[in-house]
PyMOL CGO cylinders between C-alpha atoms (Angstrom):
from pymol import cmd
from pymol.cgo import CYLINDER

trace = [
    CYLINDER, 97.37, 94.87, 115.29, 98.35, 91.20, 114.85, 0.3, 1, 1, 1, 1, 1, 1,
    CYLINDER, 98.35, 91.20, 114.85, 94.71, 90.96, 112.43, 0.3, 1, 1, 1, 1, 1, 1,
    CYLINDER, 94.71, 90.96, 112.43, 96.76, 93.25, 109.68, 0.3, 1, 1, 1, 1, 1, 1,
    CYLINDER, 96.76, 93.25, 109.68, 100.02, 91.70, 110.46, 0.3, 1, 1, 1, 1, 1, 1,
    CYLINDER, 100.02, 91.70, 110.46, 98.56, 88.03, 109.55, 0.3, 1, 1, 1, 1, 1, 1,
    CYLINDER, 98.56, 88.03, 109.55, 96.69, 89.40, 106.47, 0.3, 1, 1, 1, 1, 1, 1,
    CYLINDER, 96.69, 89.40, 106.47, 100.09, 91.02, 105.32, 0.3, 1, 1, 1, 1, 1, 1,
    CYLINDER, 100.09, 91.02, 105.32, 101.29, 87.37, 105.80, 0.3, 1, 1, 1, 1, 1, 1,
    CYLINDER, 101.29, 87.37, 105.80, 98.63, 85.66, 104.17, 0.3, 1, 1, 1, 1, 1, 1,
    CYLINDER, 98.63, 85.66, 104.17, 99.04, 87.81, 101.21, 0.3, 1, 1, 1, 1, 1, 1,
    CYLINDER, 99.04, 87.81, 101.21, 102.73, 87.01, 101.13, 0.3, 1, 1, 1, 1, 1, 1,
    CYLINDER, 102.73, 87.01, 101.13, 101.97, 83.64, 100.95, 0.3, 1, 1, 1, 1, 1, 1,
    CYLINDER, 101.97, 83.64, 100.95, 99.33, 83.83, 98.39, 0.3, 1, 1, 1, 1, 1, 1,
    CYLINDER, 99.33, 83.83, 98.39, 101.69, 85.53, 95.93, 0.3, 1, 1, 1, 1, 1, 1,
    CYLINDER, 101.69, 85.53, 95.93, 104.44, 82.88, 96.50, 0.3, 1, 1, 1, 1, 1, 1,
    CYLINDER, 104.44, 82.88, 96.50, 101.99, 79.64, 96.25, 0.3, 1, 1, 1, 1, 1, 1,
    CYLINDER, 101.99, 79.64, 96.25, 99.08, 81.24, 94.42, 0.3, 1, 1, 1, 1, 1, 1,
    CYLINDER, 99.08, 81.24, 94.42, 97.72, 77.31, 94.21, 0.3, 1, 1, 1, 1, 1, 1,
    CYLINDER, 97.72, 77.31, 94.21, 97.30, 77.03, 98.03, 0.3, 1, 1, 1, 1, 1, 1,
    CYLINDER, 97.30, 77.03, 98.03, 94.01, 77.26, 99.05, 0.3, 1, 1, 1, 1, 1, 1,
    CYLINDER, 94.01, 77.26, 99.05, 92.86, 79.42, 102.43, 0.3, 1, 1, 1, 1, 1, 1,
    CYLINDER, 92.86, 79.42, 102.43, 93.05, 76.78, 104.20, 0.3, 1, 1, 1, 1, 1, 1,
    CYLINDER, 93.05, 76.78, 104.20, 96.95, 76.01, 103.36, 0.3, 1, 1, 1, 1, 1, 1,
    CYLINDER, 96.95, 76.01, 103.36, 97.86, 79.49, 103.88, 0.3, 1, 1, 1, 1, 1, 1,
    CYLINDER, 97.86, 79.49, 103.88, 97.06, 79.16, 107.53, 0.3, 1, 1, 1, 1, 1, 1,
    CYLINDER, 97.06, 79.16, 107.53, 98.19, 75.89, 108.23, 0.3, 1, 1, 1, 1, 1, 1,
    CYLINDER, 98.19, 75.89, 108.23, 101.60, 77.06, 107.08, 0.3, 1, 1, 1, 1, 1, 1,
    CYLINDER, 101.60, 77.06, 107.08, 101.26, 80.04, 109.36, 0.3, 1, 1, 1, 1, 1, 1,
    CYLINDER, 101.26, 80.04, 109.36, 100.16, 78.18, 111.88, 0.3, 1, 1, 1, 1, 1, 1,
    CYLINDER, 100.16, 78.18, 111.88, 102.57, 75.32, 112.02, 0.3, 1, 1, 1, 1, 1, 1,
    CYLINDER, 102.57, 75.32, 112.02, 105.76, 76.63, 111.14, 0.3, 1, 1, 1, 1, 1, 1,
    CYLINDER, 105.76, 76.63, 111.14, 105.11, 79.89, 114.38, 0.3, 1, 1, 1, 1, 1, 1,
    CYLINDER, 105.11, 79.89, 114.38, 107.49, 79.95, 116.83, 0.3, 1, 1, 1, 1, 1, 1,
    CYLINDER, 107.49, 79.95, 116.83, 106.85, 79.09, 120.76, 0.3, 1, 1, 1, 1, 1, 1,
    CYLINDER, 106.85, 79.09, 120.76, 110.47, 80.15, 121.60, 0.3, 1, 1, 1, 1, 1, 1,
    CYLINDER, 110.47, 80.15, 121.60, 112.11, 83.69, 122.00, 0.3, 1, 1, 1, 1, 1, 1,
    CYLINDER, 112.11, 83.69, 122.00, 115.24, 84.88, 120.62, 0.3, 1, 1, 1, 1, 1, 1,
    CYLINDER, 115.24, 84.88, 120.62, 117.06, 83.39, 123.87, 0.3, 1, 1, 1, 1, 1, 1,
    CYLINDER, 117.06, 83.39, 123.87, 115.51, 80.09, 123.14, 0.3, 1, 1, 1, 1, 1, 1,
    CYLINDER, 115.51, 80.09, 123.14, 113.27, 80.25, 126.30, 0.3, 1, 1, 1, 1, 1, 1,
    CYLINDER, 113.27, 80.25, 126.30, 109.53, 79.32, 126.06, 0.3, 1, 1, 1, 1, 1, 1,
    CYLINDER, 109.53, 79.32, 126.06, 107.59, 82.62, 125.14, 0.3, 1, 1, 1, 1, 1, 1,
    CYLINDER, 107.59, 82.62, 125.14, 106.39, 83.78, 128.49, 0.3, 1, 1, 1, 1, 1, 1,
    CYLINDER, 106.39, 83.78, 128.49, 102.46, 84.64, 129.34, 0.3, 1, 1, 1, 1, 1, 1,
    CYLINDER, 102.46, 84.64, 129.34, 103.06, 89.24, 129.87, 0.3, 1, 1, 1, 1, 1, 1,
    CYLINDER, 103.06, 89.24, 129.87, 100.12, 88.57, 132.24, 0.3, 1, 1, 1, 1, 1, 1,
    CYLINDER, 100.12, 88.57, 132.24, 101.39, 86.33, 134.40, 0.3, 1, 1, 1, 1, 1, 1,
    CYLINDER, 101.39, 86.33, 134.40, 105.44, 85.87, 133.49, 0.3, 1, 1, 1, 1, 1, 1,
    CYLINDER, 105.44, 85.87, 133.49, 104.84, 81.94, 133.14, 0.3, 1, 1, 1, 1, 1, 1,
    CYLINDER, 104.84, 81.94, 133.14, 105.20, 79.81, 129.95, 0.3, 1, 1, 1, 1, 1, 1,
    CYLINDER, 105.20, 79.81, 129.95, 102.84, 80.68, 127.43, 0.3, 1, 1, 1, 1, 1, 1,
    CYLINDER, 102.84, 80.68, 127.43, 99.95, 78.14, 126.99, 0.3, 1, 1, 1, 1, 1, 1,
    CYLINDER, 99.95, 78.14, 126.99, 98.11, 77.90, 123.46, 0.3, 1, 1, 1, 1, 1, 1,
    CYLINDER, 98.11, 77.90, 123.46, 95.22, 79.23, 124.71, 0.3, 1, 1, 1, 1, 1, 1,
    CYLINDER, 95.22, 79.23, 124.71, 97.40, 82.47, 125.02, 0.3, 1, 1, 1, 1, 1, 1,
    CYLINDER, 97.40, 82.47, 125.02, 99.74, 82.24, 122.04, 0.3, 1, 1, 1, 1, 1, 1,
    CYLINDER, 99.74, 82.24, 122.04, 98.07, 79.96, 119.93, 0.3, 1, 1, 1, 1, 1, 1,
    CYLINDER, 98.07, 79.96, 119.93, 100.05, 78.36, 117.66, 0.3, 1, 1, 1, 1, 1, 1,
    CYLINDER, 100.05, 78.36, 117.66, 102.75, 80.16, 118.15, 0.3, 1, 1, 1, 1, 1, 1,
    CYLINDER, 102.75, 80.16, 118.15, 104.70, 83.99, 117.21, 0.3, 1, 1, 1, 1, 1, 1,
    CYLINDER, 104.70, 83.99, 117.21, 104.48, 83.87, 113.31, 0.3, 1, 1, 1, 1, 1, 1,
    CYLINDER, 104.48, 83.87, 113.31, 107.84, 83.35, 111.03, 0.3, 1, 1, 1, 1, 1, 1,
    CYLINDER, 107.84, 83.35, 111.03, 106.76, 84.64, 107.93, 0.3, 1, 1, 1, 1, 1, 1,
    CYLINDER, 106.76, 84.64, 107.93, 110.39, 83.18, 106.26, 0.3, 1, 1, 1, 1, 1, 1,
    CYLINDER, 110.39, 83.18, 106.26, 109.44, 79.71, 107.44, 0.3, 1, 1, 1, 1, 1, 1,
    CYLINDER, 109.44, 79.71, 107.44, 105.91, 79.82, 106.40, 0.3, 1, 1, 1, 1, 1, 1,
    CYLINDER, 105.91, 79.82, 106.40, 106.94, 80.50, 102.75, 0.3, 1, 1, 1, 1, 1, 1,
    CYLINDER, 106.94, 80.50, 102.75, 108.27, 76.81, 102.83, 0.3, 1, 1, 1, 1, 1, 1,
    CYLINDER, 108.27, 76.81, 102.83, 106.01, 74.88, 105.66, 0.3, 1, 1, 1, 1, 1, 1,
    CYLINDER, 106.01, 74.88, 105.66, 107.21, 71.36, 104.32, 0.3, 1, 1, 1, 1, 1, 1,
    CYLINDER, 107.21, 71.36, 104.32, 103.76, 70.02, 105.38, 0.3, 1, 1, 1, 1, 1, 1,
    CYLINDER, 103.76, 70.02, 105.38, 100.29, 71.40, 105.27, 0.3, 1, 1, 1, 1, 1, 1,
    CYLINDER, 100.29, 71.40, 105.27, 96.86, 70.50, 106.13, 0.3, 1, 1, 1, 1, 1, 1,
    CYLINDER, 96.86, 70.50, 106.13, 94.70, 71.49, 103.78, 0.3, 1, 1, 1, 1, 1, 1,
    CYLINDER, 94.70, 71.49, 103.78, 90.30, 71.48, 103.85, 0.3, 1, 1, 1, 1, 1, 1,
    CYLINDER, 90.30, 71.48, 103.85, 88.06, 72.39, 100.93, 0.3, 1, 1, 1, 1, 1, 1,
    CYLINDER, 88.06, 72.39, 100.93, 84.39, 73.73, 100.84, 0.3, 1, 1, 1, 1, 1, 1,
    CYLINDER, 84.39, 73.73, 100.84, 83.24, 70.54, 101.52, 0.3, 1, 1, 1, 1, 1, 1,
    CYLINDER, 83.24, 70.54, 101.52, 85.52, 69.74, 104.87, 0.3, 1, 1, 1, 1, 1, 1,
    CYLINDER, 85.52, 69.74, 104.87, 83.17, 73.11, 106.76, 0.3, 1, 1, 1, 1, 1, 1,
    CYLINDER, 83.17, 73.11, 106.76, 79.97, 71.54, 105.21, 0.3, 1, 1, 1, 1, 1, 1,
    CYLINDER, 79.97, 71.54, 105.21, 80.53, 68.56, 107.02, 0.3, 1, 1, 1, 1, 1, 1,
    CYLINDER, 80.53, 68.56, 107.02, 81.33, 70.44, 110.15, 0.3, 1, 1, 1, 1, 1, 1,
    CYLINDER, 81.33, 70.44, 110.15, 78.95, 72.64, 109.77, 0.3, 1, 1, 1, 1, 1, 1,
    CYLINDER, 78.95, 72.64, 109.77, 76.36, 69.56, 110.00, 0.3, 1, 1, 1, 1, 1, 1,
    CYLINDER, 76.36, 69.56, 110.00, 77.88, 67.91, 112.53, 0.3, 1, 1, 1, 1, 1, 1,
    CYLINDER, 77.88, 67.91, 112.53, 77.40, 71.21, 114.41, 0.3, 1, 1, 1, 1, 1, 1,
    CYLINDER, 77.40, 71.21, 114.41, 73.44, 71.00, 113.65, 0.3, 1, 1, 1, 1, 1, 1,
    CYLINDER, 73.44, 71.00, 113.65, 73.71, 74.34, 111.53, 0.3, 1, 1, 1, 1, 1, 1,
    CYLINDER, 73.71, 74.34, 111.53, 70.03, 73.69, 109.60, 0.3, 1, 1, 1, 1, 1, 1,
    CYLINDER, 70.03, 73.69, 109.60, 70.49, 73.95, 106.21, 0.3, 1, 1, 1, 1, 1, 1,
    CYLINDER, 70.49, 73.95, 106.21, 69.39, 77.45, 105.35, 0.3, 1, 1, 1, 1, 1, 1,
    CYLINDER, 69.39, 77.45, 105.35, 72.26, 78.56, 107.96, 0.3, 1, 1, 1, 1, 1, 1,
    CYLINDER, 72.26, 78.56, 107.96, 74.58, 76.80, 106.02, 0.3, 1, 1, 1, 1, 1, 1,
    CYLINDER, 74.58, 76.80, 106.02, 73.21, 78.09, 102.71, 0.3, 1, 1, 1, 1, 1, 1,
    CYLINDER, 73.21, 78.09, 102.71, 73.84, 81.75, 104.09, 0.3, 1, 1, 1, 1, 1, 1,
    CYLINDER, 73.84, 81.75, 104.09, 77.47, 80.69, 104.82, 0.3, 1, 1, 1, 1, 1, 1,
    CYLINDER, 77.47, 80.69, 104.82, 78.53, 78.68, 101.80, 0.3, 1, 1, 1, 1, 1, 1,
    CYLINDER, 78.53, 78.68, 101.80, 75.95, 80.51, 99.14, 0.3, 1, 1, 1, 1, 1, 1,
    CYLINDER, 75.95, 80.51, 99.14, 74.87, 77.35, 98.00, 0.3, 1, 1, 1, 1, 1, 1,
    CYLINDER, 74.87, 77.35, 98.00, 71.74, 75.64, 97.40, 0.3, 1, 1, 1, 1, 1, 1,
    CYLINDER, 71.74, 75.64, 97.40, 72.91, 72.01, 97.52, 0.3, 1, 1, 1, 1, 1, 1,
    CYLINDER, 72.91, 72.01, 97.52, 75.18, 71.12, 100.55, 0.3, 1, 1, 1, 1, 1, 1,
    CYLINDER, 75.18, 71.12, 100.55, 75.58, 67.63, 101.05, 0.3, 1, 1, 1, 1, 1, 1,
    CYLINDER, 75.58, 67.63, 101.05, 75.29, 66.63, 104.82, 0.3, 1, 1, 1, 1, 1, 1,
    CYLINDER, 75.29, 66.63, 104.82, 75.56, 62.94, 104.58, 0.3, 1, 1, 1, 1, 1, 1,
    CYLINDER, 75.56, 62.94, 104.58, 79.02, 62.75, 106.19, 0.3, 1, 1, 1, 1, 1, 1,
    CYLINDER, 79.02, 62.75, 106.19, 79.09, 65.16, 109.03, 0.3, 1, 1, 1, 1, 1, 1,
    CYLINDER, 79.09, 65.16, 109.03, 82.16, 65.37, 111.16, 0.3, 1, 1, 1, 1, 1, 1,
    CYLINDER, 82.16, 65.37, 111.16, 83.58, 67.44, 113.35, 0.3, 1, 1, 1, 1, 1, 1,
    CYLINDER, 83.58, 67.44, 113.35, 87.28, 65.98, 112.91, 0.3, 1, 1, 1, 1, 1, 1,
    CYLINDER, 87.28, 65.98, 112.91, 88.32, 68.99, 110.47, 0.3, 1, 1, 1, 1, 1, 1,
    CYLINDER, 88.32, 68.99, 110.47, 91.52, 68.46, 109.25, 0.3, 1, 1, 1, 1, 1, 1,
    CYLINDER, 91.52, 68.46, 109.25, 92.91, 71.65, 111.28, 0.3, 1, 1, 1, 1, 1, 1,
    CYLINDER, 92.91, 71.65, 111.28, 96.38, 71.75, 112.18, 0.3, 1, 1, 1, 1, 1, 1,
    CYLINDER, 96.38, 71.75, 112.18, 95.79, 71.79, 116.05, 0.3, 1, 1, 1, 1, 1, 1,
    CYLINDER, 95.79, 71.79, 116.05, 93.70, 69.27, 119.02, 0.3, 1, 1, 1, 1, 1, 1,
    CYLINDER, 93.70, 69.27, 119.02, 91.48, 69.65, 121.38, 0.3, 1, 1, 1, 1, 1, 1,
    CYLINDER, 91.48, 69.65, 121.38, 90.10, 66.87, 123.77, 0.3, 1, 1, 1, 1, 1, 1,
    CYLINDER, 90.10, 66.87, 123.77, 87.45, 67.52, 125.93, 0.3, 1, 1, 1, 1, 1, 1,
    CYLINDER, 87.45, 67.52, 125.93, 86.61, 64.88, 128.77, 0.3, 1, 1, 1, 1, 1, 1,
    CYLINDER, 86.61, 64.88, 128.77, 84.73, 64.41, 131.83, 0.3, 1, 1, 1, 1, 1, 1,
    CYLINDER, 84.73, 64.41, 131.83, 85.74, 64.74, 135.04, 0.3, 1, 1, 1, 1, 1, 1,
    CYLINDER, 85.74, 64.74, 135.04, 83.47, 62.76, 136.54, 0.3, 1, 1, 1, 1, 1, 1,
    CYLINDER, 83.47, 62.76, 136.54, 84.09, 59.91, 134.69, 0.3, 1, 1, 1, 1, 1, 1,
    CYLINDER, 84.09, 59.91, 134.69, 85.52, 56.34, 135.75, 0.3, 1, 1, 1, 1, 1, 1,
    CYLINDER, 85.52, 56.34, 135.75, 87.10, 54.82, 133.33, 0.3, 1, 1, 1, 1, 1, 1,
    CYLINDER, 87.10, 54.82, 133.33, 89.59, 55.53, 131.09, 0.3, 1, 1, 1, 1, 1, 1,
    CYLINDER, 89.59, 55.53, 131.09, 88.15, 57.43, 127.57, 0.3, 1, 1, 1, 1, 1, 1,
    CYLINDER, 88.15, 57.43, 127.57, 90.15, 57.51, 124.79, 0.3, 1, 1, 1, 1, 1, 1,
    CYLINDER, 90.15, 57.51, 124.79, 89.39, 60.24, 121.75, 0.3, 1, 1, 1, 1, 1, 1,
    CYLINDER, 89.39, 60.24, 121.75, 90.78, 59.98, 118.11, 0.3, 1, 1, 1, 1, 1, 1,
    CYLINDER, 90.78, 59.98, 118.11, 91.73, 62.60, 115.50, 0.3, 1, 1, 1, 1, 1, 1,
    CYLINDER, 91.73, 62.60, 115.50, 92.25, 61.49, 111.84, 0.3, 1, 1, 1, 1, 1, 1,
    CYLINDER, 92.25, 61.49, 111.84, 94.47, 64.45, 109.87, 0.3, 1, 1, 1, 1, 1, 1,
    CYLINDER, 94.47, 64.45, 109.87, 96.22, 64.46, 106.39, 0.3, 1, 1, 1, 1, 1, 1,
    CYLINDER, 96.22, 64.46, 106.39, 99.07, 66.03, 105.52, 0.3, 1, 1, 1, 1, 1, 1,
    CYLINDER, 99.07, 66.03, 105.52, 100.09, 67.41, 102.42, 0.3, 1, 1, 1, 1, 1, 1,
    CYLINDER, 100.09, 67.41, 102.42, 103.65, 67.38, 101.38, 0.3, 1, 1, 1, 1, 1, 1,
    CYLINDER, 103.65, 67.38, 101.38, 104.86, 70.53, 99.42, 0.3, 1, 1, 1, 1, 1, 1,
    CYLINDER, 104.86, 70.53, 99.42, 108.50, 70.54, 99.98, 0.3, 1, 1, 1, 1, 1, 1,
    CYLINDER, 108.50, 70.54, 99.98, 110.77, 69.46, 96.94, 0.3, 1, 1, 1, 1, 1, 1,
    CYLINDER, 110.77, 69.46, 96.94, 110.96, 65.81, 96.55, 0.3, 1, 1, 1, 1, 1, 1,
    CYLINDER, 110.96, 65.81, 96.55, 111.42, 62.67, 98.52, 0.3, 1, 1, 1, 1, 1, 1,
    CYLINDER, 111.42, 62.67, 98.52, 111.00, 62.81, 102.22, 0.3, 1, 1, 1, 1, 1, 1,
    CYLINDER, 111.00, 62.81, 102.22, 110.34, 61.84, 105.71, 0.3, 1, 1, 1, 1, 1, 1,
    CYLINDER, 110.34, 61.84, 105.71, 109.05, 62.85, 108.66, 0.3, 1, 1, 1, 1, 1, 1,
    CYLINDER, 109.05, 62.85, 108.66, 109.04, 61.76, 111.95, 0.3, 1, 1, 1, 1, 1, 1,
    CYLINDER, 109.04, 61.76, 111.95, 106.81, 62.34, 114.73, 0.3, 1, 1, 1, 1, 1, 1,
    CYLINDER, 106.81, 62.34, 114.73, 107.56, 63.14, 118.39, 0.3, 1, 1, 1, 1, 1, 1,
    CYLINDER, 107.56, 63.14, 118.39, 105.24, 64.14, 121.30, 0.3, 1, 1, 1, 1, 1, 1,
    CYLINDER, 105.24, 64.14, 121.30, 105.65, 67.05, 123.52, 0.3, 1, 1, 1, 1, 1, 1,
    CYLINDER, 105.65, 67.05, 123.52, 103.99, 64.37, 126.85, 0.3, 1, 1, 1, 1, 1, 1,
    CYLINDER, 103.99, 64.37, 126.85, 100.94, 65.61, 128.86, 0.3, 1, 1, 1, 1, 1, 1,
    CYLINDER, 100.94, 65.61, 128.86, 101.13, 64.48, 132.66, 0.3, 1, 1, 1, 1, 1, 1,
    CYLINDER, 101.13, 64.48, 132.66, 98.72, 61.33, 133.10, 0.3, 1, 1, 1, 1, 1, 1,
    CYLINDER, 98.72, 61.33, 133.10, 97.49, 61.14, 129.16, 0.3, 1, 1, 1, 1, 1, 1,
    CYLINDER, 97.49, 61.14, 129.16, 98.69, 59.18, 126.73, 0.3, 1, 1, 1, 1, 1, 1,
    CYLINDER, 98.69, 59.18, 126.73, 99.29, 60.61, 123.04, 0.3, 1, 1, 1, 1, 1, 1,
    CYLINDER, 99.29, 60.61, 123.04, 99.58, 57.70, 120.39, 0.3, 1, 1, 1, 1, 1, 1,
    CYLINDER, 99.58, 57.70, 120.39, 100.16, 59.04, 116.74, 0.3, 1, 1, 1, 1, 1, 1,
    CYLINDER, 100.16, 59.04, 116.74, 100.18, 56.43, 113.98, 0.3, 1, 1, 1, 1, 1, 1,
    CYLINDER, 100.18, 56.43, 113.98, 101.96, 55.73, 112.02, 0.3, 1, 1, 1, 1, 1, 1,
    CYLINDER, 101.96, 55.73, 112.02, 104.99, 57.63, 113.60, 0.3, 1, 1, 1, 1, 1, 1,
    CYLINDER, 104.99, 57.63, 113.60, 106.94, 57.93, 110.27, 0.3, 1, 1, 1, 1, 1, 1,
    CYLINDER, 106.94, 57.93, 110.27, 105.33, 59.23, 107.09, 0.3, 1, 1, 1, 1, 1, 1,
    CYLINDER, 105.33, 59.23, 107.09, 107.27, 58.75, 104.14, 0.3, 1, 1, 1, 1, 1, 1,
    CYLINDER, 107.27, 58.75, 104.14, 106.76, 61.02, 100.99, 0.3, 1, 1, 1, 1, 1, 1,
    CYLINDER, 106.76, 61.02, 100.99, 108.11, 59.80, 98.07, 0.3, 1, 1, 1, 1, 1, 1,
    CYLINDER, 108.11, 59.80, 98.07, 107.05, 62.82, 95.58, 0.3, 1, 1, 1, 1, 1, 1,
    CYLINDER, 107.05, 62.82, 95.58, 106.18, 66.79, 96.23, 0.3, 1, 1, 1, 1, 1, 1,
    CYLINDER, 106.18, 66.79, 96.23, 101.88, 67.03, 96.77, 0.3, 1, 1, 1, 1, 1, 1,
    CYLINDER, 101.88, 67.03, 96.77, 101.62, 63.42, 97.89, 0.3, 1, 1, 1, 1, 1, 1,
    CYLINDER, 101.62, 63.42, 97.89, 99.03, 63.09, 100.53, 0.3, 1, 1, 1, 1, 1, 1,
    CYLINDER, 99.03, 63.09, 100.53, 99.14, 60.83, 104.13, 0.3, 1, 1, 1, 1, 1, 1,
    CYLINDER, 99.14, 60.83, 104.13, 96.61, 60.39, 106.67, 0.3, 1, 1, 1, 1, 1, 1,
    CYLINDER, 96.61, 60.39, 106.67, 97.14, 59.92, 110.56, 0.3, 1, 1, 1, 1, 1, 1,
    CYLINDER, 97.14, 59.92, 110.56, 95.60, 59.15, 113.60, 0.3, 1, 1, 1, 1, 1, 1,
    CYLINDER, 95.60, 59.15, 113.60, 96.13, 61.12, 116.64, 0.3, 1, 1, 1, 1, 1, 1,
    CYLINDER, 96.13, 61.12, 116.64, 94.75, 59.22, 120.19, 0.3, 1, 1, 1, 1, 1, 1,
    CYLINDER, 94.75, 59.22, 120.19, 94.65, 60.82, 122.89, 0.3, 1, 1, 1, 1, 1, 1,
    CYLINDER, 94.65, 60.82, 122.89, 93.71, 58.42, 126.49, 0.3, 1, 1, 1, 1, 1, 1,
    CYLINDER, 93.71, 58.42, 126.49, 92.70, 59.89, 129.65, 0.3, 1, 1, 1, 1, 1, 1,
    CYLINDER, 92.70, 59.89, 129.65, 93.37, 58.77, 132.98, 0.3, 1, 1, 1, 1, 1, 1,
    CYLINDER, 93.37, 58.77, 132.98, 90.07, 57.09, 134.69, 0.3, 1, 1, 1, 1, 1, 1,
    CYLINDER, 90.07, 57.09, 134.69, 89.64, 60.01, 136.85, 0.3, 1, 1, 1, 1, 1, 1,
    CYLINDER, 89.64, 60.01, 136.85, 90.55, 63.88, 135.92, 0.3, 1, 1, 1, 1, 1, 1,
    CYLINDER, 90.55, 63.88, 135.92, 90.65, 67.07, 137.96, 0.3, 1, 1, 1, 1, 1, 1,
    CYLINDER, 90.65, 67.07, 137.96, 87.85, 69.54, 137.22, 0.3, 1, 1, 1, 1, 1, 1,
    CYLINDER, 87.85, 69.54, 137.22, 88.17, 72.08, 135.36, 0.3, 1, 1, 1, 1, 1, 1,
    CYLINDER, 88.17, 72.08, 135.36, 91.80, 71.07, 134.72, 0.3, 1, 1, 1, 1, 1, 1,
    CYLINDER, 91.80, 71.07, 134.72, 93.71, 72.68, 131.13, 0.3, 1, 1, 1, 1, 1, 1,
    CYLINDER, 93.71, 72.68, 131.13, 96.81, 70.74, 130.19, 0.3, 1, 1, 1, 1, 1, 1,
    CYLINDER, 96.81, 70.74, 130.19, 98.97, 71.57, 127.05, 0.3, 1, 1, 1, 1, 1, 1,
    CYLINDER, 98.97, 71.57, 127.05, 100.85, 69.25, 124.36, 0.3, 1, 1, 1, 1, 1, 1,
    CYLINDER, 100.85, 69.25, 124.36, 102.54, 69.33, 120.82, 0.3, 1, 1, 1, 1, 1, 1,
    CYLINDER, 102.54, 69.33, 120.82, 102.91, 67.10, 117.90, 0.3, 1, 1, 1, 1, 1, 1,
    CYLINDER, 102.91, 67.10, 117.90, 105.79, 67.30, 115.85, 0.3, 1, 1, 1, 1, 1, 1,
    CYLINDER, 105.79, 67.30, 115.85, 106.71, 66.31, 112.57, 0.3, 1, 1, 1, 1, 1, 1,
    CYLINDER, 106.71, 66.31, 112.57, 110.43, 66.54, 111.46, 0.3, 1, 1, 1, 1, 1, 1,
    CYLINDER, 110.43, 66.54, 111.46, 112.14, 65.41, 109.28, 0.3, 1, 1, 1, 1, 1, 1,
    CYLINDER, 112.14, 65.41, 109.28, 115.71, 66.95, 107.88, 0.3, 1, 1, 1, 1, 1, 1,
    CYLINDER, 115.71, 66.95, 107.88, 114.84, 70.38, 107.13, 0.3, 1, 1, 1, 1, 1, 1,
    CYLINDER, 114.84, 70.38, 107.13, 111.45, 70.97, 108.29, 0.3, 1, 1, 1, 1, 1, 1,
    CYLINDER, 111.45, 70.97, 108.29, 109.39, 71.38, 112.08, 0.3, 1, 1, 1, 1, 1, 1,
    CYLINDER, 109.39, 71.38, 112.08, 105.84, 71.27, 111.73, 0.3, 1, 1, 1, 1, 1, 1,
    CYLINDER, 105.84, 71.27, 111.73, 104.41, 71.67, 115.23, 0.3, 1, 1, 1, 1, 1, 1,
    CYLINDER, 104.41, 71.67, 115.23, 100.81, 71.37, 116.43, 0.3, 1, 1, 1, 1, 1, 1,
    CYLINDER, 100.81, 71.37, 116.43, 99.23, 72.30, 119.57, 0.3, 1, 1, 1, 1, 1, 1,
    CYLINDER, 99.23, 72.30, 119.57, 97.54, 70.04, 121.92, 0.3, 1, 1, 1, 1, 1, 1,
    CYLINDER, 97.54, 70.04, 121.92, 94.57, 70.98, 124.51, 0.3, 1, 1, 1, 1, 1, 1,
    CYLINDER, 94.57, 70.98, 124.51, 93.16, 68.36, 126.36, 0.3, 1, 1, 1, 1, 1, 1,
    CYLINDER, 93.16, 68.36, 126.36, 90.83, 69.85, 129.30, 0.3, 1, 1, 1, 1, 1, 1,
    CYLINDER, 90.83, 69.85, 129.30, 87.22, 69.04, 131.48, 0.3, 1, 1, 1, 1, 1, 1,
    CYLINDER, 87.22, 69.04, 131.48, 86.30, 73.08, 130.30, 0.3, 1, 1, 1, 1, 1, 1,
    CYLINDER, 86.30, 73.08, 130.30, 82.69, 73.29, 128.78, 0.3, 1, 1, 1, 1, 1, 1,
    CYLINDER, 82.69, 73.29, 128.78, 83.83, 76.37, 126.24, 0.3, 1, 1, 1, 1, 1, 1,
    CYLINDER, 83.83, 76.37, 126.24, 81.00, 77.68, 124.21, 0.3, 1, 1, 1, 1, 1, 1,
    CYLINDER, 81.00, 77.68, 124.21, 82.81, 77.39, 120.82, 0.3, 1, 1, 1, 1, 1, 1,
]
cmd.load_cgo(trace, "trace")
């Protein structure tokens, strides 16, 4: 059921913001779901009766009233999936069956898609200390002047870095980039999952993203 219930949403969304693209609509979703109940305790896992992880709520138990106004989103265009899409090694008559277009321009792959979540894989065999980066841009559409202010929900032996830790908005649709880094210890339990966030605040708005950081091989 939740595939109707999140189209429902969508389509709320859509006919309150009919500018956002597909992309917006779920990063509001996403970022703006809740990982508390209604007695403020972390949403527990029915399978096993312990805290929820993201890789069994996601982002989060959706609030459709605070997705209408998300504060923040991150948005991607057609172009954003081409890149991945290459950086993925699709050949280019896969990606013309996805996109429906002749001319895709691979010349900057990447697979840093400005999603509103992280995942850092790492090796558990490895030595010394490895540190990955995410770059992400966020896309003010609250009213007005603003800012925001991040905090990090910690991850035992990894260090989260988010810079810069203020963003300051000074009109409504103004973009600004960040850079997430995330440093592992020098040596990391095998097949170990541990879970983050990344908050922005500021005085009316919580835009939360989840954090994975694991030595799991998923096929993706």
């Amino acid at each position: 059921m939740s595939c109707p219930h999140i189209a429902g949403v969508a389509a709320l969304l859509k006919g309150a913001h009919d500018d956002w693209s597909p992309a917006a609509i779920r990063s509001a979703i996403m970022t703006t779901s809740d990982i508390f109940d209604n007695t403020n305790e972390h949403i527990k896992d029915i399978g096993t009766g312990n805290k929820a992880t993201p890789l069994a709520l996601g982002a989060g138990h959706v609030n459709p009233n605070r997705a209408l106004d998300p504060g923040l989103i991150y948005d991607a265009g057609v172009q954003d999936y081409v890149n991945l899409l290459c950086a993925l090694n699709f050949t280019q008559k896969n990606i013309t069956t996805i996109t429906s277009s002749s001319v895709n321009d691979c010349s900057k792959p990447s697979l840093d898609l400005n999603y509103p979540s992280f995942i850092a894989f790492f090796n558990a065999g490895n030595s010394s200390k490895i540190t990955q980066h995410f770059h992400r841009t966020v896309t003010n559409v609250g009213e007005g002047q603003t800012t925001y202010v991040a905090s990090i929900t910690p991850i035992k032996r990894f260090h989260i870095n988010v810079i810069p830790n203020k963003l300051v908005f000074k009109k409504k649709n103004q973009k600004i980039s960040y850079r997430l880094s995330i440093e592992g210890p020098r040596m990391i339990q095998k097949n170990k999952v541990s879970f983050g966030y990344l908050t922005w605040k500021d005085e009316k708005h919580v835009v939360r993203s989840p954090i994975v950081v694991t030595t799991h091989s998923f096929n993706l």
